[in-house]
C-alpha positions as MATLAB code, in Angstrom:
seq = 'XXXXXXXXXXXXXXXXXXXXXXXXXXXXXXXXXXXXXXXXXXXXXXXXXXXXXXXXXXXXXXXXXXXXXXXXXXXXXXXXXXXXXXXXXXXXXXXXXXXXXXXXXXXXXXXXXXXXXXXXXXXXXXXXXXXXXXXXXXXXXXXXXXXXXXXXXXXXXXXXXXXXXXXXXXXXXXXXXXXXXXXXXXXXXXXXXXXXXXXXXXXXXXXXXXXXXXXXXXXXXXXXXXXXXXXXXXXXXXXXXXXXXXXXXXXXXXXXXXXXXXXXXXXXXXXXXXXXXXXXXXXXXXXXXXXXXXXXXXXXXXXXXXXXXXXXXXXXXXXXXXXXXXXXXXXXXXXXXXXXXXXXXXXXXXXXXXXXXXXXXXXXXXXXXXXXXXXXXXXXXXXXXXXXXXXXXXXXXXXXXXXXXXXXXXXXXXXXXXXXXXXXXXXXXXXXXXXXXXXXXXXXXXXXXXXXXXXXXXXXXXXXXXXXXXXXXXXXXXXXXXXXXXXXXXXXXXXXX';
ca = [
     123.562  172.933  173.324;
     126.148  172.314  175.909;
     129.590  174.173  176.350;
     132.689  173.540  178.328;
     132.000  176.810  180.512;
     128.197  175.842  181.791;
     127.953  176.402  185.414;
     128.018  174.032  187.793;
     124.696  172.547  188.254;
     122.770  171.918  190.966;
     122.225  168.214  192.726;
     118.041  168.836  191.823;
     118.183  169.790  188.423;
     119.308  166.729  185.955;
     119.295  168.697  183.295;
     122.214  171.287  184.480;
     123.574  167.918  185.661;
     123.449  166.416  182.443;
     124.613  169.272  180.941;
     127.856  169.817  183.361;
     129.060  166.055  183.137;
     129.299  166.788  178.974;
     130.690  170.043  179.725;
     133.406  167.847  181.978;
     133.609  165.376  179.051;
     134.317  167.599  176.456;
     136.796  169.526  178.415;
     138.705  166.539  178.357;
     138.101  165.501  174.662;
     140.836  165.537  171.952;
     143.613  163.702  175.119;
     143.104  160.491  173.672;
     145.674  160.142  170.910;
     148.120  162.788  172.799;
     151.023  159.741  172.740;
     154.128  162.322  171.995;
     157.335  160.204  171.008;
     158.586  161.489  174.646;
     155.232  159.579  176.140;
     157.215  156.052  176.215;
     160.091  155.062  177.819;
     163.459  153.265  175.878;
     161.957  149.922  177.524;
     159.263  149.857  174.410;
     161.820  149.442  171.724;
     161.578  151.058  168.427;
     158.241  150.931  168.318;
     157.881  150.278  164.311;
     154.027  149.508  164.524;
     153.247  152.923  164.909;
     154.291  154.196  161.138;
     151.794  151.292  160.201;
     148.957  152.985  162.843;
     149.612  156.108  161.843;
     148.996  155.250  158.568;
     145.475  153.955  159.085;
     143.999  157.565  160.349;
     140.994  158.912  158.676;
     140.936  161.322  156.192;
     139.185  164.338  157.605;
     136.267  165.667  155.588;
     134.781  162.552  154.091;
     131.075  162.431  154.058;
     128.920  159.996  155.932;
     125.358  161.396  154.914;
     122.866  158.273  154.603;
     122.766  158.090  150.515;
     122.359  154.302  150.260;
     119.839  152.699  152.269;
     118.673  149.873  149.992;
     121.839  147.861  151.517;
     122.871  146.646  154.641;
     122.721  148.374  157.789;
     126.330  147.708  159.141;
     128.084  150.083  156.758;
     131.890  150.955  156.758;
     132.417  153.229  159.679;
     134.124  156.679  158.132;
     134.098  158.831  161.372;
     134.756  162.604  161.579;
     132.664  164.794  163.088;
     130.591  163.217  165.900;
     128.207  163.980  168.363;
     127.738  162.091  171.743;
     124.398  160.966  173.324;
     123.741  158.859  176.563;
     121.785  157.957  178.772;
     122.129  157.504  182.910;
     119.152  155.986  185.425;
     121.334  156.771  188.818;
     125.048  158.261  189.250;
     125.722  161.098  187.385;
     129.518  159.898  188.241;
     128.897  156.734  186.425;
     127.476  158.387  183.397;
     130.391  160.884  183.472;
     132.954  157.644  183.357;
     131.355  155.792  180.681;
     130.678  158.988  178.010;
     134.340  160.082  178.615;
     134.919  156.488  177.754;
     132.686  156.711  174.899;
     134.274  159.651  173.859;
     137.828  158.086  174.272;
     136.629  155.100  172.298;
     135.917  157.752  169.211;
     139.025  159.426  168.923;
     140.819  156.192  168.756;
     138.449  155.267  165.862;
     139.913  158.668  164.519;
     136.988  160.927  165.271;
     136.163  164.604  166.454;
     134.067  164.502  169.731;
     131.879  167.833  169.246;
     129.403  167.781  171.583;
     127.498  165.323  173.584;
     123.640  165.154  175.077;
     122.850  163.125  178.281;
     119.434  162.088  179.530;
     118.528  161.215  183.451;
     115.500  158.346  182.621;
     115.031  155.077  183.694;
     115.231  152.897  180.768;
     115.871  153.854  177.349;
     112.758  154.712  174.877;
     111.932  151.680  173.349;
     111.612  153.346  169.569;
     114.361  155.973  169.469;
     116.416  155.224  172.741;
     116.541  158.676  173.763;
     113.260  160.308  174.471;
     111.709  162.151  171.516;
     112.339  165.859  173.558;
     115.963  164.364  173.977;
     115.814  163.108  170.070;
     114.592  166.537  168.492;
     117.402  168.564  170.686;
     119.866  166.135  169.477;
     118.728  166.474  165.873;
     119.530  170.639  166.618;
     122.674  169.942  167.838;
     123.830  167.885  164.982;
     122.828  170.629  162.204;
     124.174  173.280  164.822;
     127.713  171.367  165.182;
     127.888  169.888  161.391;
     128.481  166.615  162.672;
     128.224  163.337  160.241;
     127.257  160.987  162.926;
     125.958  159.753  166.276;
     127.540  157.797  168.663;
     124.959  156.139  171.344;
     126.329  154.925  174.572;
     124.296  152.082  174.847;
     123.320  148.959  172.187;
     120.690  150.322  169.779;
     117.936  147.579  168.235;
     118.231  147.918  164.590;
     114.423  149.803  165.160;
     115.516  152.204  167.843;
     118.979  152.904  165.368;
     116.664  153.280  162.465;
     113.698  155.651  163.915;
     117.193  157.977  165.410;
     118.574  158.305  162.213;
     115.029  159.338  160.522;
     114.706  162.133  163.274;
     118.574  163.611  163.278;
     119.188  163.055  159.405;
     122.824  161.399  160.148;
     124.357  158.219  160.181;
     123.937  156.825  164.417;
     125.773  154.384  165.561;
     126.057  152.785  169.048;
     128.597  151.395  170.872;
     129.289  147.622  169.956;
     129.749  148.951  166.188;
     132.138  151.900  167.424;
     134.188  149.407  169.118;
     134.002  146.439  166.508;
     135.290  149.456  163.978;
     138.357  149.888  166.374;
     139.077  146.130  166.475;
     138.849  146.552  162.755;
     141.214  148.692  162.451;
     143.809  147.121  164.971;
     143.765  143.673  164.053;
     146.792  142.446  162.707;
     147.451  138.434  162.680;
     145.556  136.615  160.220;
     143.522  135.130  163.260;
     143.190  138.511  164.837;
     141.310  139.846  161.123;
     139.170  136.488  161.012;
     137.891  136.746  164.954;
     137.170  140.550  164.150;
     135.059  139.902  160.647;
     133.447  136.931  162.515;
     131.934  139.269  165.185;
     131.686  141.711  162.971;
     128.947  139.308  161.267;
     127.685  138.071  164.259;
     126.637  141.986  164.698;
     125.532  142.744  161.142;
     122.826  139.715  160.654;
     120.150  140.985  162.763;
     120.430  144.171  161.304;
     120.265  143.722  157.178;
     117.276  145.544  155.304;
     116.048  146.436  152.650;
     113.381  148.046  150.578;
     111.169  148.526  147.561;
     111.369  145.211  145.351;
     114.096  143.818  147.235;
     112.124  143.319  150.383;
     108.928  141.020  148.889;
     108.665  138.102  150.819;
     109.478  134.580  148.818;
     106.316  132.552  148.810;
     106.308  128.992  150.223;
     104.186  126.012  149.881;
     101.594  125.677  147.975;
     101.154  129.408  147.051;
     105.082  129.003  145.400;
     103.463  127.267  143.061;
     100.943  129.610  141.918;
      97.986  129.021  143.909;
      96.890  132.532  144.898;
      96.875  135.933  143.587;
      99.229  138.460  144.057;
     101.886  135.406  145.740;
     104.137  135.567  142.924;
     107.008  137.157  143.625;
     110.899  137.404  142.592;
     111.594  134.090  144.202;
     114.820  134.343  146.654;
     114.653  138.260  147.982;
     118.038  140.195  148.320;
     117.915  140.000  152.135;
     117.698  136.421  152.149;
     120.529  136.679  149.689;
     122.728  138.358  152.149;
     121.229  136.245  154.914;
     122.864  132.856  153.629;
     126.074  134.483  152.058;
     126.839  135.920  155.261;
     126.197  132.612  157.341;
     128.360  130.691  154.761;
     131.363  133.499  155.201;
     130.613  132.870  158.999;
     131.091  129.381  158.983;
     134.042  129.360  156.739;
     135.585  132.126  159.489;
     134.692  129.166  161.919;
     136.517  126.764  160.251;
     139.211  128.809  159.542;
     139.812  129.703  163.467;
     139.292  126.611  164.649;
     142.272  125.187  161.987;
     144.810  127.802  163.581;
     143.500  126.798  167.410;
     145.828  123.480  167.027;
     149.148  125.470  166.241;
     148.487  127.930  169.584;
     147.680  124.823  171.906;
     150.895  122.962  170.388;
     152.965  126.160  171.430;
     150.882  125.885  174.561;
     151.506  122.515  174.867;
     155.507  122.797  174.164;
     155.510  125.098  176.733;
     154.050  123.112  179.471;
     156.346  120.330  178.288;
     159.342  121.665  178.979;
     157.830  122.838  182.344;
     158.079  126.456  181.340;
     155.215  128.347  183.457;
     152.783  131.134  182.245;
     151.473  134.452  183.385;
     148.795  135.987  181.348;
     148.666  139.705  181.420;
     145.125  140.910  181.695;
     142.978  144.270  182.155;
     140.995  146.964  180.792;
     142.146  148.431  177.643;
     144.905  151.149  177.990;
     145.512  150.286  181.422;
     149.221  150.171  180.750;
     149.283  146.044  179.911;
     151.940  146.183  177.446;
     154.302  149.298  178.463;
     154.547  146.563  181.515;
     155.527  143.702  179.100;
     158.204  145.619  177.360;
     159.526  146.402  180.855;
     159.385  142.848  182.204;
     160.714  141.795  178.735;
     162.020  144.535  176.449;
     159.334  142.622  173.893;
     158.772  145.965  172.125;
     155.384  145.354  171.873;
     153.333  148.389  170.720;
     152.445  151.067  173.303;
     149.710  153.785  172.429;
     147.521  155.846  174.224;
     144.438  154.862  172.513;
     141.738  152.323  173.585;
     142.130  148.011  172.085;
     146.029  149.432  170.823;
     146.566  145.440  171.548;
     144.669  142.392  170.104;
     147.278  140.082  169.207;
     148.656  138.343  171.746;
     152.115  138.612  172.447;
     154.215  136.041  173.975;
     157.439  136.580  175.364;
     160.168  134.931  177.989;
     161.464  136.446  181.110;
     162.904  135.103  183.892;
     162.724  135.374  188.122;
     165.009  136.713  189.959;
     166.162  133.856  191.077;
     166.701  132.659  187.684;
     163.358  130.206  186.566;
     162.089  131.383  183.140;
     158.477  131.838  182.594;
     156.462  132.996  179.787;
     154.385  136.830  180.103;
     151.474  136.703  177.360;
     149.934  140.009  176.707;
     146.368  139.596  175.626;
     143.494  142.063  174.528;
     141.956  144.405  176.904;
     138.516  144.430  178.244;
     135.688  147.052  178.858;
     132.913  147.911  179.900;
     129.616  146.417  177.859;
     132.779  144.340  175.611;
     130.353  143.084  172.734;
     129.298  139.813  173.181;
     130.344  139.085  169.364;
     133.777  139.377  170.601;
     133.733  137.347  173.131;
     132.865  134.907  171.592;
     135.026  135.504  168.771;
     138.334  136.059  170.890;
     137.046  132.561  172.738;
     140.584  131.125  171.172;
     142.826  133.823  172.082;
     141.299  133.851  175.694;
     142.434  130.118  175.560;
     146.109  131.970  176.703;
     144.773  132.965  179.676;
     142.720  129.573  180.582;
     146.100  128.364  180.264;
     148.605  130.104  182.449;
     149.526  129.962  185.926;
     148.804  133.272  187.082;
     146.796  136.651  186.155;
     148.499  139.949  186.355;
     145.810  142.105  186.405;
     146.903  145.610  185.485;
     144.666  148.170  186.622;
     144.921  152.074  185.710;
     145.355  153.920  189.187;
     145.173  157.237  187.415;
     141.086  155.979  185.956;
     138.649  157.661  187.339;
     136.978  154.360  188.800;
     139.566  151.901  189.177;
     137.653  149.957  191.070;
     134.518  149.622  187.858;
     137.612  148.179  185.737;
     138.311  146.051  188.457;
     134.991  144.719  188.372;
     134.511  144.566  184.429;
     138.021  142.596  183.797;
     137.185  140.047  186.491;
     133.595  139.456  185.042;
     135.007  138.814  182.101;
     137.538  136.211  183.267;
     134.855  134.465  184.608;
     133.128  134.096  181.336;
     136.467  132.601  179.948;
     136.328  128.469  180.796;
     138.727  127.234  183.164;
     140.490  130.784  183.735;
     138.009  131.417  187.704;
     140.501  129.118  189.616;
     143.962  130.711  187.909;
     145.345  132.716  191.318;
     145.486  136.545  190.246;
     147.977  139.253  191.221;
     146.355  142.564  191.179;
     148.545  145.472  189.867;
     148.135  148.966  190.276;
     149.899  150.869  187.335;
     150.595  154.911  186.321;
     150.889  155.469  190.123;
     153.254  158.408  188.719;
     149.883  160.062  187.781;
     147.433  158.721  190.435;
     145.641  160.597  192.988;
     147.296  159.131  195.885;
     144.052  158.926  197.979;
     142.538  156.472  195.119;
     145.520  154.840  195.308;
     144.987  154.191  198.716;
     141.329  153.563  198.777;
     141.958  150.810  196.288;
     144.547  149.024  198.359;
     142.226  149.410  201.603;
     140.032  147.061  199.099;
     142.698  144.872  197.178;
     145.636  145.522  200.280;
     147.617  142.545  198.233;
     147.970  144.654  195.299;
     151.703  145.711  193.954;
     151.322  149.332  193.142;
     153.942  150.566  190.207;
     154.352  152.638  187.570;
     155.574  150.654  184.277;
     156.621  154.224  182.674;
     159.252  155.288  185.400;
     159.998  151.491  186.243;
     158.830  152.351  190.307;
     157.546  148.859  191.569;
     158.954  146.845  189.179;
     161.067  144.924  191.504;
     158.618  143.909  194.030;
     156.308  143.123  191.172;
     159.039  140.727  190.194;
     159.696  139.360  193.169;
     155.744  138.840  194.083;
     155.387  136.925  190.838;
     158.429  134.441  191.251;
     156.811  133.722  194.633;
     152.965  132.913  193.004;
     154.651  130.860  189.803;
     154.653  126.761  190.707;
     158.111  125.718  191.706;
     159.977  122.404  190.255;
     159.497  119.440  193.213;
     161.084  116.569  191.627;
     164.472  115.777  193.454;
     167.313  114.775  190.956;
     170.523  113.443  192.183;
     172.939  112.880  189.313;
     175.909  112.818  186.960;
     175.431  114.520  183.539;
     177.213  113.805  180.829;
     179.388  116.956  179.162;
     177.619  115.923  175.708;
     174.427  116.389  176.774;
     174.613  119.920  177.571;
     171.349  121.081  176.266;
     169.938  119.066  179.351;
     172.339  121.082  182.146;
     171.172  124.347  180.437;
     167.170  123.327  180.070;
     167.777  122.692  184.579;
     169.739  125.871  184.777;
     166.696  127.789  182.630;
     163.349  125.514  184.178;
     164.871  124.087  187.526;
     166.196  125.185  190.779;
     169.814  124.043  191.328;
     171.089  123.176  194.752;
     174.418  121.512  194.052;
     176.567  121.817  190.198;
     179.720  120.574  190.395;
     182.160  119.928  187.426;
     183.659  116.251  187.431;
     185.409  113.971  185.196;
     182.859  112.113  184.206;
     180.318  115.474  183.850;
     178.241  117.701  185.623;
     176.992  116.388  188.988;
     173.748  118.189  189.868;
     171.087  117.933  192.921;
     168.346  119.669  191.292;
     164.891  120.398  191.504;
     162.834  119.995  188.333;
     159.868  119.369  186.674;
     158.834  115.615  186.436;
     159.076  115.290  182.130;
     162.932  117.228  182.784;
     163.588  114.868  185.925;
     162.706  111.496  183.512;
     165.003  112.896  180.648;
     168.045  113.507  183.061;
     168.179  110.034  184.745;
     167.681  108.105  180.685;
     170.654  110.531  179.868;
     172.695  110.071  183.826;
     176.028  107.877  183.950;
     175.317  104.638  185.406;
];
């Protein structure tokens, strides 16, 4: 059993190491959720979400012991009382990172990080993931701590999750169905609850079982109809059952995304109408993506410390310095291993970034690898269509808490990057500055006479174009203008002769 005061281990013994990077982990357990109403700045707004977050915490104390097995395997995540378990083939740094994310990940899905085992092998044991030494010391450490379940850093086969739970007598769990719980939780929209029940789905199929009665295997062909002894059976089984009812719900929640997909690309498509450019807000969860927007904005959109606190996407209107408005969308963060399921799912809200004319990609300075998020958001872009050859504008945020020298050893890597801090404002106006210089300027030339009763059209330049020349005559407003070419078309059909 590990504790926060083992020593410091040596470099040739993994197991101290093990030990002292879940000593390290722990240490640090419980800072998740520490968001104090002090922890955000007047630039959030009211911040009215949070009553409704609040609301959703678990109920410490409620039993997760395995009493129902003869349904499916996905069951509704209660956690309380967990216990950690990993594995790591090469850094012990790298391990460290990912369990304190793993850990992080728990106490926003309102758990109580107890204790944590790591293992230095290769690959993982193909039956129970960890090896069976590794398995029975984990089993001791669960009836030691009292915890009610497991969380596995790593994607468990429904074999490897079934043979744990035999051998520690607790519900496991790994990490796609931790984070699927959290997106569970957070998901607002009516889209947002579809994508997450569709990959939630997507996840459970694999993994349904059964026993006893319920498992006998429906006879086909000529043994259906009673050729052969001992073939007759009770027709359709239970898991088949579940099978089809759960591929009709998921093509129903197919449908039903795809019919809200036209109502996003309309807004999408208003937008680039009226020449109104984009910038999609992108980055690893918590990284500081929408304390930024309510800066650039005042949007208001909800800030917490906790891990996916976004999966709506806001959007929301700014404008340049120099006047042009443009549109800031704040989308859902990424990380590391980001289920598959949701990918996929989230396809249609990754459409806003496919879409826009630049990526701000918000990194957390103060992270312990900056440069691994770094890595994981911008594999992920790639994955979305369309979104590789969008020009990106890396941004270093929390400086305020940074060690300067990863500060600096990032921007020997990324030197284009705007470094800032979204919670004191530092940065924020050569952020601004650097993004009115990477948005697409208006290049149609207009030379004209407005008329006073078309108005709208004057304001529409002042908001989308760049004005050389306005001056006020009798027969309107005189402009030399620079605008988009839909803008330029409507202003010369509206122009005195």
């Amino acid at each position: 059993m590990t504790t926060p005061n083992h020593p410091a281990a040596s470099d040739g013994d993994p197991i101290a190491l093990a030990d002292d990077v879940v000593a390290r982990v722990l240490a640090r357990a419980g800072r998740s959720l520490d968001a104090a109403p002090e922890s955000w700045e007047d630039a959030d707004g009211d911040q009215l979400d949070r009553a409704d977050r609040a609301a959703l915490r678990r109920v410490a104390g409620l039993s997760t012991e395995l009493d129902d097995v003869t349904e499916v395997e996905y069951r509704q995540l209660r956690l309380e009382r967990v216990v950690l378990a990993g594995l790591y083939s090469r850094s012990a740094h790298e391990a460290e990172v990912s369990l304190r994310e793993l850990a992080a990940l728990a106490e926003t899905a309102g758990s109580q990080v107890l204790d944590g085992v790591l293992q230095r092998r290769p690959h993982p044991d193909p039956g129970t993931f960890l090896g069976s030494g590794k398995a029975g010391e984990l089993a001791d450490l669960v009836r030691d701590s009292g915890a009610d379940t497991v969380i596995v850093d790593g994607d468990l086969a429904p074999s490897q999750r079934r043979a744990l739970e035999d051998i520690v007598k607790v519900k496991v769990i790994d990490r796609t169905a931790l984070i699927l719980d959290i997106f569970a939780q957070h998901a607002r929209s009516k889209e947002g609850k579809a994508q997450v029940e569709l990959a939630q789905l997507e996840y459970l199929l694999p993994r349904l079982r059964g026993w006893g009665e319920s498992m006998s295997r429906q006879a086909g062909g000529r043994v259906a109809g009673g050729e052969g002894i001992g073939s007759r059976g009770p027709g359709e089984t239970k898991i088949e059952l579940d099978r089809r009812r759960i591929r009709a719900r998921m093509a129903k929640l197919r449908r039903e995304i795809a019919e809200m997909s036209p109502a996003r690309s309309t807004r999408r498509a208003s937008r680039r109408r009226h020449g109104v450019p984009g910038v999609a807000v992108v980055g690893y969860t918590n990284a500081g993506k929408s304390s930024l927007l309510n800066r650039l904005t005042g949007a208001g959109v909800l800030v917490e410390n906790a891990l996916f606190a976004t999966l709506d996407p806001t959007v929301r209107r700014t404008q340049t310095p120099d006047g042009r408005t443009y549109t800031l969308t704040d989308t859902v963060g990424f990380v590391r291993a980001l289920p598959t399921q949701l990918v996929e799912a989230f396809r249609s809200t990754l459409e806003e970034v496919a879409e826009s004319d630049l990526l701000l990609h918000v990194v957390d300075a103060s992270h312990p690898d900056p440069e691994g998020q770094i890595a994981t958001v911008r594999g992920v872009v790639r994955e979305i269509d369309g979104a590789e050859r969008i020009p990106e504008l890396l941004v270093l945020n929390k400086v305020d808490v940074a060690d300067p020298d990863v500060v600096d050893r990032v921007l020997r890597r990324e030197p284009r990057a705007v470094v800032i801090s979204a919670r004191t404002g530092a940065g924020l106006e050569e952020l601004a500055e650097r993004v009115a210089a990477a948005l697409p300027r208006p290049h149609e030339l207009v030379d004209l006479v407005v008329p006073y009763a078309r108005g709208d059209l004057v304001s529409r330049v002042h908001d989308d174009g760049e004005i050389e020349r306005e001056v006020h005559t009798a027969e309107g407003t005189a402009l030399v203008a620079r605008v988009d070419p839909a803008l330029a078309a409507e202003l010369r059909a509206a122009a005195r002769p």
